[in-house]
C-alpha positions in Angstrom: -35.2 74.6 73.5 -36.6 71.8 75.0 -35.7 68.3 75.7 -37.0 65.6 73.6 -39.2 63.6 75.8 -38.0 60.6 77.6 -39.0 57.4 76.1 -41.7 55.6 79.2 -40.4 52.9 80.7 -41.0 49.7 80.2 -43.3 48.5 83.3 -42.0 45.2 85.3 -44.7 43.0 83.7 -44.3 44.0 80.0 -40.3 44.1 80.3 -40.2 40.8 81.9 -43.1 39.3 80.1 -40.4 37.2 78.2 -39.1 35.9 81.5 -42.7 35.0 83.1 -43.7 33.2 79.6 -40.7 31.0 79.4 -41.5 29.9 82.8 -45.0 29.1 81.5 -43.9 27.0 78.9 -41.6 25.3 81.5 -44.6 24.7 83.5 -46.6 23.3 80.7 -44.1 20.9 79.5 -44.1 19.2 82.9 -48.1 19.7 83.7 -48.3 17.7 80.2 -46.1 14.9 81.8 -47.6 14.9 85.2 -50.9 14.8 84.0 -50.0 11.3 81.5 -48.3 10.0 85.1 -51.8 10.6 87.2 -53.0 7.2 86.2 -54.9 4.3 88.5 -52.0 2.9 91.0 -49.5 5.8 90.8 -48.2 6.6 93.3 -48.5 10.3 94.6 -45.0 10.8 96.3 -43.2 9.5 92.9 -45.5 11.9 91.3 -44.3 14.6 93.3 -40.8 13.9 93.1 -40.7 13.4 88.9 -42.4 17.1 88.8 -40.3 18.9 90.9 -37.0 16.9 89.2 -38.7 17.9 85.7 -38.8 21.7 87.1 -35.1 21.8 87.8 -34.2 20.7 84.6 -36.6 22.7 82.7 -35.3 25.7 84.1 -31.4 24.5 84.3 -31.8 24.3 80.6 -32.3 28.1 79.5 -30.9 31.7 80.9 -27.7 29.9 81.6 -25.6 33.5 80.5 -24.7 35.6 83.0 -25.7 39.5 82.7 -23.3 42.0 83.6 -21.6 38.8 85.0 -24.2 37.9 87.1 -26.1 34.5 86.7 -29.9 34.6 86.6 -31.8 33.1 89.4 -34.1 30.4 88.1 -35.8 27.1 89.8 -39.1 26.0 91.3 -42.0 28.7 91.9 -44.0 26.1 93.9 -43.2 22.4 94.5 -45.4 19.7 92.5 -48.5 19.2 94.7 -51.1 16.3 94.1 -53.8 16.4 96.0 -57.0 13.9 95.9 -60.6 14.3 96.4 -61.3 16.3 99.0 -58.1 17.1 100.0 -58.0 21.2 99.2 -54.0 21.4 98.4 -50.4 21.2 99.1 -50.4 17.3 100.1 -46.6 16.4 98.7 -45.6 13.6 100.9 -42.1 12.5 102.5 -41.0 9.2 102.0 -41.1 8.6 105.5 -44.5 10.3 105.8 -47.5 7.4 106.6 -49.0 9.4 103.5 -46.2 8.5 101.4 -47.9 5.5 100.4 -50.8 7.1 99.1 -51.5 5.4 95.4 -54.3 7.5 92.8 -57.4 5.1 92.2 -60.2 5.1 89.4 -62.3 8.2 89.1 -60.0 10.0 91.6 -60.2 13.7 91.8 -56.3 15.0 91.3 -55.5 18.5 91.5 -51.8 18.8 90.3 -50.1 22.2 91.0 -46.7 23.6 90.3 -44.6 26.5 89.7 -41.8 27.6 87.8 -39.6 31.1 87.9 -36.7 32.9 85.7 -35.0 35.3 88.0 -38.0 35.4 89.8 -40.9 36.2 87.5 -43.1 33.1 88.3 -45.5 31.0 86.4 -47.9 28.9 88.6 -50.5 26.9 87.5 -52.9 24.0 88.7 -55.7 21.7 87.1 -57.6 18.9 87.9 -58.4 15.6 86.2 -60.5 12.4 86.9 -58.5 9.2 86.8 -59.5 6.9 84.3 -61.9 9.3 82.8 -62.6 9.3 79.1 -64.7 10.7 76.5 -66.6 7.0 76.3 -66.2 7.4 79.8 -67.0 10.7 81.0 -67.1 12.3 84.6 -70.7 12.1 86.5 -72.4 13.2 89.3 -70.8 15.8 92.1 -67.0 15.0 90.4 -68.8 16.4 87.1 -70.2 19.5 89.0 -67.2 20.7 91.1 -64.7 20.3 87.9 -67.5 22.1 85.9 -68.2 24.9 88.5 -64.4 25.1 89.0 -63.5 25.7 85.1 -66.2 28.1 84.4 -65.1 30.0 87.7 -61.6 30.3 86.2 -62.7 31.2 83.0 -64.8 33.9 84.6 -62.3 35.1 87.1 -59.8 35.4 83.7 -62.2 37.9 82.2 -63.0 39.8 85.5 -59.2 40.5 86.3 -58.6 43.6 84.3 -57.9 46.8 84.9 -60.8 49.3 86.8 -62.4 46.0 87.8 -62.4 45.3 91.9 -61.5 42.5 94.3 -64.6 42.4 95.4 -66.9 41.8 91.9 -64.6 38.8 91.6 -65.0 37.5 94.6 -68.9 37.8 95.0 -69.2 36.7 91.0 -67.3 33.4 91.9 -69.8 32.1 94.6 -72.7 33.1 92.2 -70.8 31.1 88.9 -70.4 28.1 91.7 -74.0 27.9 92.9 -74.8 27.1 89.7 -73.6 23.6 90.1 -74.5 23.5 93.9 -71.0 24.2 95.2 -69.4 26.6 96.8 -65.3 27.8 97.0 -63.1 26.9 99.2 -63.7 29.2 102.3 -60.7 32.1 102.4 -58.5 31.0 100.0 -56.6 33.7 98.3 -55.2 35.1 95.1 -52.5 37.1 95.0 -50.7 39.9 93.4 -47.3 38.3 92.3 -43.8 40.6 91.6 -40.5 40.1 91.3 -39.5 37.2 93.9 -43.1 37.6 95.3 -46.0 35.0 94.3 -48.4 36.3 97.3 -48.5 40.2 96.9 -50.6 42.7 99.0 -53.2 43.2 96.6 -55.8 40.1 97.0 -58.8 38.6 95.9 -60.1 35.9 98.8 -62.8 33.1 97.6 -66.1 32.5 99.4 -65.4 34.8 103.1 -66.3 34.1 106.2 -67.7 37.7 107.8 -64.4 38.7 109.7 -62.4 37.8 106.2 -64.7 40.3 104.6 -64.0 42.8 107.4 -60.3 41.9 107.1 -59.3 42.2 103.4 -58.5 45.5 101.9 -60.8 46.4 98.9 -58.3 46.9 95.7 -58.7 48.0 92.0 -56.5 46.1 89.7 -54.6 48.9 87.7 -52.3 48.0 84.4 -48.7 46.4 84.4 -50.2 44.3 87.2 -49.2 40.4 87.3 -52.0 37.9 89.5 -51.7 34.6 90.2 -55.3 33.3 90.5 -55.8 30.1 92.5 -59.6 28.9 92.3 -60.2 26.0 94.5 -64.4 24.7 94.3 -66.0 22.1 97.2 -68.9 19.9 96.0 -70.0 20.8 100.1 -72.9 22.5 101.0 -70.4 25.5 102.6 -67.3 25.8 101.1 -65.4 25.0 104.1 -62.0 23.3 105.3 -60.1 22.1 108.3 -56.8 20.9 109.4 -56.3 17.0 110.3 -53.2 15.2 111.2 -51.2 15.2 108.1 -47.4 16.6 108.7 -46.8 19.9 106.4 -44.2 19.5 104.0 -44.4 23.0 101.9 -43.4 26.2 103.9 -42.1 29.5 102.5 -40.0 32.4 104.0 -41.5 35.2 105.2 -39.4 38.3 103.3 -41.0 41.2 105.8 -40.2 39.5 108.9 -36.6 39.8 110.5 -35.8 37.4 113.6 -32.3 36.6 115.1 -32.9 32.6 115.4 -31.8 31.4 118.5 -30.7 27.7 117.9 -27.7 26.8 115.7 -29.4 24.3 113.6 -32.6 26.5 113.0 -30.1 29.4 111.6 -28.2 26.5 109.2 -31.5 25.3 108.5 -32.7 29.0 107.7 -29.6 29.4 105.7 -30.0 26.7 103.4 -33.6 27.7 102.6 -32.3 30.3 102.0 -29.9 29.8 99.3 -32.2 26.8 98.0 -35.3 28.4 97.6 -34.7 32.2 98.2 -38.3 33.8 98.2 -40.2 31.0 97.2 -42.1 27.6 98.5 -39.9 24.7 99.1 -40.7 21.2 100.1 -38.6 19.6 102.9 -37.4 17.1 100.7 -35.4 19.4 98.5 -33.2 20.0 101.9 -30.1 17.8 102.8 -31.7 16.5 106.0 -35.2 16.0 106.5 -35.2 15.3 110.6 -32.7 18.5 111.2 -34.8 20.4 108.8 -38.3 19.8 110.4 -36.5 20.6 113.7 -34.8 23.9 112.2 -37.9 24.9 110.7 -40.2 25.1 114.2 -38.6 28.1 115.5 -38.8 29.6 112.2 -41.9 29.1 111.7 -42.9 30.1 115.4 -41.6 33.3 115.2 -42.8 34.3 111.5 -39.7 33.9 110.0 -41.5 30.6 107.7 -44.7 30.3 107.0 -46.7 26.6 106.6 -48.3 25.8 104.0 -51.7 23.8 105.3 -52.9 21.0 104.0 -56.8 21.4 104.8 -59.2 18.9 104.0 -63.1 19.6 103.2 -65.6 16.5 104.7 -64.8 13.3 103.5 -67.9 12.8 101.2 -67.0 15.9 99.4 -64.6 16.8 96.3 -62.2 20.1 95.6 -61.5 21.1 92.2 -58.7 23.4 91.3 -57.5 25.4 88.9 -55.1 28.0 88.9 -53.3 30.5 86.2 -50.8 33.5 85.9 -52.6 36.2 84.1 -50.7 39.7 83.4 -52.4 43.1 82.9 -50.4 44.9 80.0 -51.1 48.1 78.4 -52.5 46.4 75.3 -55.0 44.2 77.5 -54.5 41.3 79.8 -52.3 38.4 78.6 -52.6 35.0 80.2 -49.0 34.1 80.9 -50.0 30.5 81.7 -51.4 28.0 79.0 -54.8 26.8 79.2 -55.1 23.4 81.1 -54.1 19.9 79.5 -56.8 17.6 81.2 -59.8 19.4 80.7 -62.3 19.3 77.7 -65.8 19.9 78.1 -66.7 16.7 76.4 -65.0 14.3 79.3 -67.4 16.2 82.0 -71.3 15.3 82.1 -73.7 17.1 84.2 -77.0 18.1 84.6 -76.5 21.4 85.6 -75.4 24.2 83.0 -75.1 27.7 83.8 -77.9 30.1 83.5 -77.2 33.5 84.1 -77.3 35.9 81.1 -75.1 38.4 82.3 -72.5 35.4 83.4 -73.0 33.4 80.0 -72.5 36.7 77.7 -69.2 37.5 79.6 -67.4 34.0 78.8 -68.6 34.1 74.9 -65.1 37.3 75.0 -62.1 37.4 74.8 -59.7 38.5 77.2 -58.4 41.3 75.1 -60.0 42.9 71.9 -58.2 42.8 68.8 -57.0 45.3 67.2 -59.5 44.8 63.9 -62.5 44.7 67.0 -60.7 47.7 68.4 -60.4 49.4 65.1 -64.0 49.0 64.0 -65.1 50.1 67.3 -63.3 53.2 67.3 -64.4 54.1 63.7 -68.2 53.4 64.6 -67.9 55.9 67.6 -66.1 58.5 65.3 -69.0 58.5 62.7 -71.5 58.2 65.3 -70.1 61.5 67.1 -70.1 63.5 63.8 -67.0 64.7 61.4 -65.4 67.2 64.4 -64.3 64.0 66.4 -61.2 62.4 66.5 -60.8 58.5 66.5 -59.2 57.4 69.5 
């Protein structure tokens, strides 16, 4: 006789899409806060501070039962970021930073990011707003076109990210969606896969490549069960392109593939704490006990691959980034977004001149990112007929 088939197992993204969505929400609460904070004289570092508090207590406040007696790990995915103009990302200031005092003015472009986790399933996810900006008094000019060319990006890149579809398509679809506004992507910023505990995977989708990044990245088809964090960063510049200047990194992560013995006895207490503070995710400085020992700790860690920086790259000064990033997972019924849609943007408080005019481009953002099951249904049933009475309806 034989045995009764074994029931498939759940894969990591539909068991644990519970986990990844109450992170969202998280997220969404305090992106709905941040964004009502990002007003003319705010100041960034208070900013960045309130979001990342708001994160801890979002996430103290839920999975607080242990299973099988041990408690769930739970905290930030990625520290609150609020970077303006043409600064690309990850600007989060130190008090004693020079940048500290940094204060949002009207018709500022502010790109606020953060993540949140549940026992490591992580929901990241940026936007960008205009400050002062209002449906009476709506965004104009190149601000208008990067936040435009940025959102329809996104909302491309959401419908391109399914399962067959490659790396590549997405990659050379976003610098067509972009020209449409005269801008261009951020030059090698990446997308990742994201896993348990991991939020840059091997599997990657890099923006707007410079020829040895092309030659570099893997090609990869994105297959079901998969989770991606998709980070899509515009320039209103002519190439797409970003440098380093002088401001002091705050947002490192730890490298989980690389194994060092640190040398220095503050570098391994350092390492230690980031290690029990942050475990596999980006941290800020400031959530360690003290900042001096901690930039001190963190060189040889960083020199030897143990921590990697996070940048903060600028684009030329007469320029302006948009971002926007989301979660998106693919499950066996279709792909899900895990992250919610973004609180700032509405296509009324964004004037331009410039619309998109690709066919092809246009058709694909009138659908949805799954069919329903009516669509599905009638679908099916027209095939059947169409085949004859000897098919079967899938």
């Amino acid at each position: 006789m034989s045995e009764a088939p074994k029931p498939a197992e759940k894969s990591t993204a539909e068991a644990d899409f519970t986990k990844y969505k109450t992170a969202a929400d998280i997220v969404n609460v305090v992106m709905k806060k941040l964004v009502a904070l990002s007003v003319e004289g705010a100041k960034v570092l208070d900013i960045c501070v309130e979001g990342d508090k708001l994160l801890e207590q979002g996430t103290g406040a839920v999975y607080n039962k242990p299973v099988k007696g041990v408690r769930v790990g739970k905290g930030i995915a990625f520290p609150t970021c609020v970077s303006v103009n043409n600064t690309v990302a990850h600007f989060s200031p130190l008090e004693s930073d020079p940048a500290s005092s940094l204060t949002l003015a009207k018709d500022d472009v502010v790109k606020l990011h953060i993540g949140a986790h549940i026992d490591g399933f992580a929901a990241v996810s940026a936007e960008t707003l205009v400050v002062g900006a209002s449906e009476d008094n709506p965004v104009t000019g190149r601000r208008a076109d990067v936040l435009k060319a940025a959102w329809h990006a996104a909302e491309i890149a959401m419908r391109l990210v399914k399962v067959g579809n490659k790396n590549w398509t997405v990659t050379d679809t976003l610098t067509k969606v972009t020209s449409a506004w005269d801008c261009k992507p951020v030059e090698g910023m990446l997308s990742c896969q994201q896993t348990q505990n991991v939020i840059d995977g091997k599997k990657r989708i890099i923006l707007n490549p410079s020829e040895a990044q092309r030659k570099d990245l893997e090609g990869v088809t994105f297959v079901e069960n998969e989770v991606y964090g998709i980070d899509i960063l515009v320039s209103s510049g002519e190439d797409g392109k970003a440098r380093a200047e002088d401001t002091k990194t705050t947002i490192y992560q730890k490298d989980s593939t690389v194994t060092y013995q640190l040398k220095m006895k503050t570098s391994r207490a350092v390492f230690s704490e980031v290690q029990k503070k942050a475990g596999a995710f980006p941290f800020n400085i400031r959530c360690l006990e003290d900042e001096k020992r901690a930039r001190l700790g963190l060189q040889e860690a960083v020199q030897h691959g143990l921590v990697k920086p996070y940048d903060i790259v600028f684009t030329p000064s007469n320029t302006f980034v948009a971002a926007f990033h989301f979660t998106i997972a693919l499950l066996p019924a279709g792909p899900a977004l895990i992250t919610h849609p973004p609180v700032w943007y509405k296509p009324e408080l964004v004037r331009t001149e410039k619309e998109l005019e690709d066919e092809e481009l246009k058709e694909l953002l009138t659908k949805k990112l799954r069919e329903d099951k009516k669509s599905k249904k009638k679908k099916a049933k027209a095939e059947g007929e169409g085949e004859g009475e000897g098919s079967e309806e899938k």
